[in-house]
C-alpha positions as CSV (number, residue, x, y, z in Angstrom):
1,X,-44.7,-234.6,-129.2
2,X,-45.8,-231.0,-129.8
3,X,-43.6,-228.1,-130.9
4,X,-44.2,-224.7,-130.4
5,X,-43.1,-222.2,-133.3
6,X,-42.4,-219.0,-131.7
7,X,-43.8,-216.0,-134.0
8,X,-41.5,-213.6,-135.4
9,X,-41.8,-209.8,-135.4
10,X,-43.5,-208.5,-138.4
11,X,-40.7,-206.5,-140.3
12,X,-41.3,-203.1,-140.1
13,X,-42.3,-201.0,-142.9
14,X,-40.3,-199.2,-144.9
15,X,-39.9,-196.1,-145.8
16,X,-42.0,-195.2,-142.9
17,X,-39.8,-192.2,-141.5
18,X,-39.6,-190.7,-144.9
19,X,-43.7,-190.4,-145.1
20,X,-43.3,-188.9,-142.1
21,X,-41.3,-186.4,-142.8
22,X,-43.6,-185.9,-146.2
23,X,-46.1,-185.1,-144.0
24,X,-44.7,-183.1,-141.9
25,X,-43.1,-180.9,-144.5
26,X,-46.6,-180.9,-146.1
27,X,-48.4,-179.8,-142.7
28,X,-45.7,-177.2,-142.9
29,X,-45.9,-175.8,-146.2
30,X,-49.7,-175.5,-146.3
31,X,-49.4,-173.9,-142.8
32,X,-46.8,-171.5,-144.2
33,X,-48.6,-168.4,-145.3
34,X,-49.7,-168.0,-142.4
35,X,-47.0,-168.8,-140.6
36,X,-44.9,-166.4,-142.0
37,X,-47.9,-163.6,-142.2
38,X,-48.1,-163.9,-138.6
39,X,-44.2,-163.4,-138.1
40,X,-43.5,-161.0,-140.4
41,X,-47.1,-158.8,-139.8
42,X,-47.5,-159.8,-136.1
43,X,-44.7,-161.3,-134.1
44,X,-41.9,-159.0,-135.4
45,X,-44.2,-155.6,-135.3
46,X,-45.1,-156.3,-131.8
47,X,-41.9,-157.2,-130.3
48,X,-40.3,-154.3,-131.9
49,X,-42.8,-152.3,-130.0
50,X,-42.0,-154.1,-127.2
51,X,-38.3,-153.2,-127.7
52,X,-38.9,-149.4,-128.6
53,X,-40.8,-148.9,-125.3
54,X,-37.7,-148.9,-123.7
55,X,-36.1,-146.2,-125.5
56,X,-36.8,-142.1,-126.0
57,X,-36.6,-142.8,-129.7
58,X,-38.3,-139.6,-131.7
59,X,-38.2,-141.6,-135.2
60,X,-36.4,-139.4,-136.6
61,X,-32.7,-140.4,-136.1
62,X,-31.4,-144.0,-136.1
63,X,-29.8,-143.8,-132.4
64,X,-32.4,-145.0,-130.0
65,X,-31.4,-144.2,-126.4
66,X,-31.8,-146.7,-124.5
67,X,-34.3,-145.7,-121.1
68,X,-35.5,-148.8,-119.5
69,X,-38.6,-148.6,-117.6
70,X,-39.2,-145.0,-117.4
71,X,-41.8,-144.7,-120.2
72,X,-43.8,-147.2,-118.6
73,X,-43.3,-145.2,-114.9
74,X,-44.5,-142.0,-117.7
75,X,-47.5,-144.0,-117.9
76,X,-49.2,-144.8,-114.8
77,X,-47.9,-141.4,-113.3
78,X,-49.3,-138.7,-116.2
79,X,-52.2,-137.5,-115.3
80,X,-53.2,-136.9,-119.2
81,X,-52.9,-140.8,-119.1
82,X,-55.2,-141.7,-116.8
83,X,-57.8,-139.3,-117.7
84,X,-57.5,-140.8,-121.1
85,X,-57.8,-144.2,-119.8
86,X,-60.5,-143.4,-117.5
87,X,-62.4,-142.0,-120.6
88,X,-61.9,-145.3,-122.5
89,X,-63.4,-147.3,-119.8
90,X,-66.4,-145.0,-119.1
91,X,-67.2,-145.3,-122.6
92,X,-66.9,-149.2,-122.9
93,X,-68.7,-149.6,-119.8
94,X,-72.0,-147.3,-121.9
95,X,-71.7,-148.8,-124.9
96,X,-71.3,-152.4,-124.3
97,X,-74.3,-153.3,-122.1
98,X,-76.3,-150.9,-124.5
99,X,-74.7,-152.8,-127.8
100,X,-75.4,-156.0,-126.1
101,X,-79.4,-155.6,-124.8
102,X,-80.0,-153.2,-127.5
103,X,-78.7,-155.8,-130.1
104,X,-80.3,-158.6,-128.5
105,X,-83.8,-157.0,-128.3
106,X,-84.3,-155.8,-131.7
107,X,-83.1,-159.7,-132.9
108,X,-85.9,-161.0,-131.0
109,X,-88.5,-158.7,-132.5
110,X,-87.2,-159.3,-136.4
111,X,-87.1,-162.7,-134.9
112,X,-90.6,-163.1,-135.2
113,X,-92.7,-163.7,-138.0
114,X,-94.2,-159.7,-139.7
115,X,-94.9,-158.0,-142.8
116,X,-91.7,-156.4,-144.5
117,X,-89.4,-157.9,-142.0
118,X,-86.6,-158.3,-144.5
119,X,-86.6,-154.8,-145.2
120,X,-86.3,-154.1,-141.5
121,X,-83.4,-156.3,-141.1
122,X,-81.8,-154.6,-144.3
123,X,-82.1,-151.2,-143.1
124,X,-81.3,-152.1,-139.5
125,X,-78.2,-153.5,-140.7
126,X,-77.2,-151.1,-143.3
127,X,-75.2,-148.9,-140.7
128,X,-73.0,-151.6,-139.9
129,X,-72.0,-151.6,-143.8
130,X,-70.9,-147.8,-143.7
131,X,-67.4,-147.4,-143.5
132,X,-66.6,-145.9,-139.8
133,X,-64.9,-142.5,-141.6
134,X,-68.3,-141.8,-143.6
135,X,-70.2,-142.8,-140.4
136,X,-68.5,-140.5,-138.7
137,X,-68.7,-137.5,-141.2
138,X,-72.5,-137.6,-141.6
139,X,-73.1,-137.6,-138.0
140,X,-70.8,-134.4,-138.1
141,X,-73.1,-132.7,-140.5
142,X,-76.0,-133.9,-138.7
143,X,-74.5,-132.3,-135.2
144,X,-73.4,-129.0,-136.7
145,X,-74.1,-126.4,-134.0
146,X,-75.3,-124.0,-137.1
147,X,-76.9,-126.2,-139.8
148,X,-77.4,-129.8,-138.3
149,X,-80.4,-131.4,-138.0
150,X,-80.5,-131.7,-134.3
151,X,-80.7,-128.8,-133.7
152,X,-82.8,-128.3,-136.6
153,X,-85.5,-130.3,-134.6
154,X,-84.6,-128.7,-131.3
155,X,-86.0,-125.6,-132.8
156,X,-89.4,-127.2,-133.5
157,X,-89.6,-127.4,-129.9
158,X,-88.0,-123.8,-129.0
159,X,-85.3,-125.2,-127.3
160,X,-82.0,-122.8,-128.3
161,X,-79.6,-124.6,-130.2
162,X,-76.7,-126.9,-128.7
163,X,-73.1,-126.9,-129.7
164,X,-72.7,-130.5,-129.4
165,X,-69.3,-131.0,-131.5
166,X,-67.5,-129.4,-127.6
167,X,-67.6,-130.0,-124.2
168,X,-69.1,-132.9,-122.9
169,X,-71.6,-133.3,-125.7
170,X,-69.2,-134.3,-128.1
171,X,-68.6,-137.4,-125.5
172,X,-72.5,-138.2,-125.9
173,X,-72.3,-137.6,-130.0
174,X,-69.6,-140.0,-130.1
175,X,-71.5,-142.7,-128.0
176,X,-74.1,-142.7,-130.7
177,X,-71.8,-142.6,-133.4
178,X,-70.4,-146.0,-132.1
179,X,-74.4,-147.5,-131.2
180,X,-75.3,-146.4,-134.7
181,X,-73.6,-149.7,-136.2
182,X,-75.5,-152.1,-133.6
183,X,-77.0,-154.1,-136.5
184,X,-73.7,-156.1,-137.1
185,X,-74.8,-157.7,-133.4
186,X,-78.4,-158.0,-134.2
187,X,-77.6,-160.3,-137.1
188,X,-75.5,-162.2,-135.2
189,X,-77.8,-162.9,-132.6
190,X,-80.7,-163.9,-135.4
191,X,-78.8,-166.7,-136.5
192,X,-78.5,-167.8,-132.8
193,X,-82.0,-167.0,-131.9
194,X,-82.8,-169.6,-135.1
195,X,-80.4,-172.2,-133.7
196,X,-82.5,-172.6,-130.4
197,X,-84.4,-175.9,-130.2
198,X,-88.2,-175.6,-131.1
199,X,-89.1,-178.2,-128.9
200,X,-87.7,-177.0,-125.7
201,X,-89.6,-173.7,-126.4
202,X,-92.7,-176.5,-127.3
203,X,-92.3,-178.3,-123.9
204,X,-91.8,-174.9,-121.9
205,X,-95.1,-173.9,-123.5
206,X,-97.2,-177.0,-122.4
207,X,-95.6,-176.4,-118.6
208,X,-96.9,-173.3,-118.6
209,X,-94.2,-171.0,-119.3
210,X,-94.9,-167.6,-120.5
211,X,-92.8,-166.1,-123.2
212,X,-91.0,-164.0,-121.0
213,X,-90.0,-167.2,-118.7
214,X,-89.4,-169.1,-122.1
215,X,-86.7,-166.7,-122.8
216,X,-85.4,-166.5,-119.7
217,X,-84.9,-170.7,-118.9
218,X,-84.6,-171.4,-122.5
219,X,-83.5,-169.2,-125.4
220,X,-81.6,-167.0,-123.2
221,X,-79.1,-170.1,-121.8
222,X,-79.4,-171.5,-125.5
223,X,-77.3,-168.3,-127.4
224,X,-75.4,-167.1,-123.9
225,X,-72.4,-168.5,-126.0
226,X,-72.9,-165.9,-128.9
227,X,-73.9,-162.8,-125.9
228,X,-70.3,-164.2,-124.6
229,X,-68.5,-163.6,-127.8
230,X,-70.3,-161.0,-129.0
231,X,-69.5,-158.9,-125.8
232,X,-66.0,-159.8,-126.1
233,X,-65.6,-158.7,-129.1
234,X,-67.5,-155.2,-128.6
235,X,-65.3,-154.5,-125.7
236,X,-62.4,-154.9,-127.8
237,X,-63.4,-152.8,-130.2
238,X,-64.6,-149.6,-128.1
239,X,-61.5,-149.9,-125.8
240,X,-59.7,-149.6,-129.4
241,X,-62.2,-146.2,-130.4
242,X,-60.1,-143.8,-133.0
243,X,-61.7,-142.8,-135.9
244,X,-64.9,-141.5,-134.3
245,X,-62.9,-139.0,-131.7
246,X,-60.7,-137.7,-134.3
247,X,-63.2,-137.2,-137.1
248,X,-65.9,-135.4,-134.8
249,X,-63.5,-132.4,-134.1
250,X,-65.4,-129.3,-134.7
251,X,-62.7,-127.2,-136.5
252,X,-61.7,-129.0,-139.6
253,X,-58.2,-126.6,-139.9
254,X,-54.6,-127.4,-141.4
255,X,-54.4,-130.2,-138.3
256,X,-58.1,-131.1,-136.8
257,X,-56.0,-134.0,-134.8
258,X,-55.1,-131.0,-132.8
259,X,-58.5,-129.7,-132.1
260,X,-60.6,-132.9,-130.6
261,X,-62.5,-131.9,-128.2
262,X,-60.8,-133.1,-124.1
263,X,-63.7,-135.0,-123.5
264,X,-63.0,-137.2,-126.6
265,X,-59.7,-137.4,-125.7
266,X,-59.6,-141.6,-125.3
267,X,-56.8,-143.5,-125.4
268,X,-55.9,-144.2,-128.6
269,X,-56.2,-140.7,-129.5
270,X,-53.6,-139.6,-126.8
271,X,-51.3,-142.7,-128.0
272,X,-51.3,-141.0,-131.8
273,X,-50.6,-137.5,-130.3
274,X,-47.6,-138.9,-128.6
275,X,-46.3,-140.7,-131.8
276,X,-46.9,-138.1,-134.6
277,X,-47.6,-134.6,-131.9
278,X,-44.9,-135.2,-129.6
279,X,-42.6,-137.5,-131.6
280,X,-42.6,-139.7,-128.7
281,X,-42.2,-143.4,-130.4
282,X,-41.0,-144.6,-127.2
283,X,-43.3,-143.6,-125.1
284,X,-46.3,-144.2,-127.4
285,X,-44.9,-147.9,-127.5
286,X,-45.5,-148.1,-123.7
287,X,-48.6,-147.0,-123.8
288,X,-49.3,-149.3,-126.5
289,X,-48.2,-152.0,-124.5
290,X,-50.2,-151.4,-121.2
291,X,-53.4,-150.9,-123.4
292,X,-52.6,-154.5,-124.6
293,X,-52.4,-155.8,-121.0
294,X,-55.3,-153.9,-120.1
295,X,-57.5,-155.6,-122.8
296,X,-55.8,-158.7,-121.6
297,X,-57.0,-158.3,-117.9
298,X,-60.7,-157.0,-118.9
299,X,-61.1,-159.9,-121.5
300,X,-60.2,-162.5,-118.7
301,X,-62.3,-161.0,-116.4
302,X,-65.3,-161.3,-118.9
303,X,-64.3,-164.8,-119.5
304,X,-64.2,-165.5,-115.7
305,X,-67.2,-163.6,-114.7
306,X,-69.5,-164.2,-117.4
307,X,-68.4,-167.1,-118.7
308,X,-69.7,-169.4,-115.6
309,X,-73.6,-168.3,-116.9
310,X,-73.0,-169.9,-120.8
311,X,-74.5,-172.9,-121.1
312,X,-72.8,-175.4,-123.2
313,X,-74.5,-178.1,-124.9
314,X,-71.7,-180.3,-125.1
315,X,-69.4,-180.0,-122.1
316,X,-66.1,-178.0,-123.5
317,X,-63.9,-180.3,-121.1
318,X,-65.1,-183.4,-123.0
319,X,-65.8,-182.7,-126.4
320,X,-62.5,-184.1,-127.0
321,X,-63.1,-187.7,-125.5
322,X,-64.0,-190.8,-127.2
C-alpha cells in the first residue's frame, strides 16, 4: 500500500521585506536630487504663482489682497493683452514652418557627400552657438537706420535708407533675428537623415523612384519623429520670445524696456512690463498662467494633428510587450 507525502510550503525567505525597503530607500535616495530640485525649483515656484494670480500683490509690501478671479477676467478682456498675444502667435506661426523646411532643406544638402562640407556645417551652425543677447546686439548694429549695413547695401542700389529698428520693420528684423540660429535644427535633422535605412532608399531606387519620391515615401516617414519634436520644441521657444524684442529697441536710454517698439510688443514682453513697469505681481502671475495653458493647448494640438503622419518603427502601444 502506497502513501502519499503531501509537500510542505517552502519557508519563506527572510529578511525579504527589509531588502525591500533597502531598495526602495535606495530608488529614493538616488532619485532625490532631483526630486527635491524639482520641488524646491519647480513645484513650489509655480504654485506660488498660481496663488499670487489671485491677489493685487505690488511686491512691495507683505499684505497680499486677496482678488479672486479678476486678474484672469484682466486678461482675456485687455485689449493690450490680446494684441500681445495675437503678436506671439503671428510670429510662431512665421517662424516655425520657416525653422522647420528651412532646417530640413539645408540638412539634406550638407547631407550629401561635397568638398568642404564640414566647414559648411561649422559655419551654418555657428549662430546657434552665439548667446541670444550678443545675437541680438549685432543684428542691432547691423539694422542701424544711420550706420548699419542694410542700409549700407540699400544704398548700392539707390534705394533711401529704412529705419527698420520702428514700426513694423522692427517685427520683420526680429523674425530674422530668431531664423538666424536655424542651424541648431539642421544638425539635429543630419543625425536623423543618417539614421534612415540605406536599403529602403536601395530598393526605392531599383523600383524606380526618383529622389524626390525617395524622400517623400522613404526618408521623409523615416525622421517625421525628429520634424515632430523638433517643431515642438521651436514652438515652445518662439511663443516664449524675450530677449530679442527687448534688446532691438532703438533708443538705448536710462530704461530701453520702455522704448520697444508696439509691434514687438509680444507677450512676454507685456508680462515683464506688468511685473517690474506696473508692479502688477498679481496680474503678471495670470498672465503667466494662461500663457502656460496656451502652450499646453497648442502643444496638444501638434501632437494630435501632426502626430497621426509620424511613422513609428516599432509601434509605441507595444514597445512595452513581451
Amino acid at each position: 500500500m502506497s502513501t502519499f507525502q503531501i509537500a510542505s510550503p517552502a519557508p519563506r525567505r527572510r529578511g525579504g521585506r527589509a531588502r525591500r525597503i533597502r531598495g526602495a530607500l535606495a530608488f529614493y535616495g538616488f532619485i532625490s536630487p532631483w526630486l527635491i530640485g524639482t520641488l524646491l525649483l519647480t513645484a513650489f515656484p509655480v504654485g506660488y504663482a498660481v496663488y499670487m494670480s489671485f491677489t493685487d500683490w505690488n511686491g512691495m509690501t507683505s499684505f497680499m489682497p486677496w482678488v479672486g478671479l479678476s486678474n484672469y477676467q484682466q486678461v482675456f478682456t485687455s485689449g493690450d493683452t490680446l494684441s500681445a498675444l495675437s503678436k506671439t502667435l503671428i510670429l510662431c506661426a512665421i517662424v516655425v514652418p520657416i525653422t522647420i523646411a528651412g532646417s530640413l532643406f539645408l540638412a539634406v544638402l550638407l547631407n550629401k557627400r561635397m568638398r568642404g562640407r564640414t566647414i559648411l556645417r561649422t559655419l551654418i551652425y555657428l549662430p546657434a552657438v552665439v548667446p541670444p543677447v550678443a545675437s541680438a546686439l549685432i543684428w542691432k548694429v547691423i539694422f542701424d537706420k544711420n550706420s548699419g549695413a542694410a542700409n549700407r547695401i540699400l544704398a548700392i542700389f539707390h534705394v533711401d535708407p529704412l529705419d527698420w529698428l520702428n514700426g513694423q520693420l522692427a517685427f520683420v528684423v526680429m523674425i530674422v533675428v530668431l531664423l538666424w540660429g536655424v542651424g541648431a535644427g539642421i544638425i539635429i535633422n543630419l543625425a536623423a537623415l543618417q539614421t534612415v535605412p540605406a536599403e529602403q532608399l536601395e530598393a526605392a531606387k531599383m523600383d524606380g523612384a526618383n529622389a524626390f519620391r525617395s524622400f517623400r515615401h522613404v526618408t521623409l516617414p523615416a525622421i517625421s519623429p525628429i520634424l515632430l519634436f523638433q517643431t515642438v520644441l521651436v514652438t515652445i521657444t518662439t511663443l516664449q520670445t524675450f530677449v530679442p524684442a527687448i534688446l532691438l529697441s532703438p533708443i538705448a536710454g536710462s530704461n530701453v524696456y520702455t522704448n520697444i517698439p508696439p509691434a514687438n510688443d509680444v507677450y512676454m514682453v507685456d508680462v515683464y512690463e506688468q511685473y517690474f513697469d506696473y508692479s502688477r505681481y498679481g496680474m503678471g502671475s495670470a498672465m503667466l498662467v494662461v500663457f502656460f495653458a496656451v502652450i499646453l493647448l497648442m502643444t496638444g494640438l501638434i501632437f494630435k494633428f501632426l502626430g497621426r503622419s509620424v511613422f513609428y518603427a516599432v509601434d509605441p502601444s507595444e514597445s512595452g510587450k513581451g
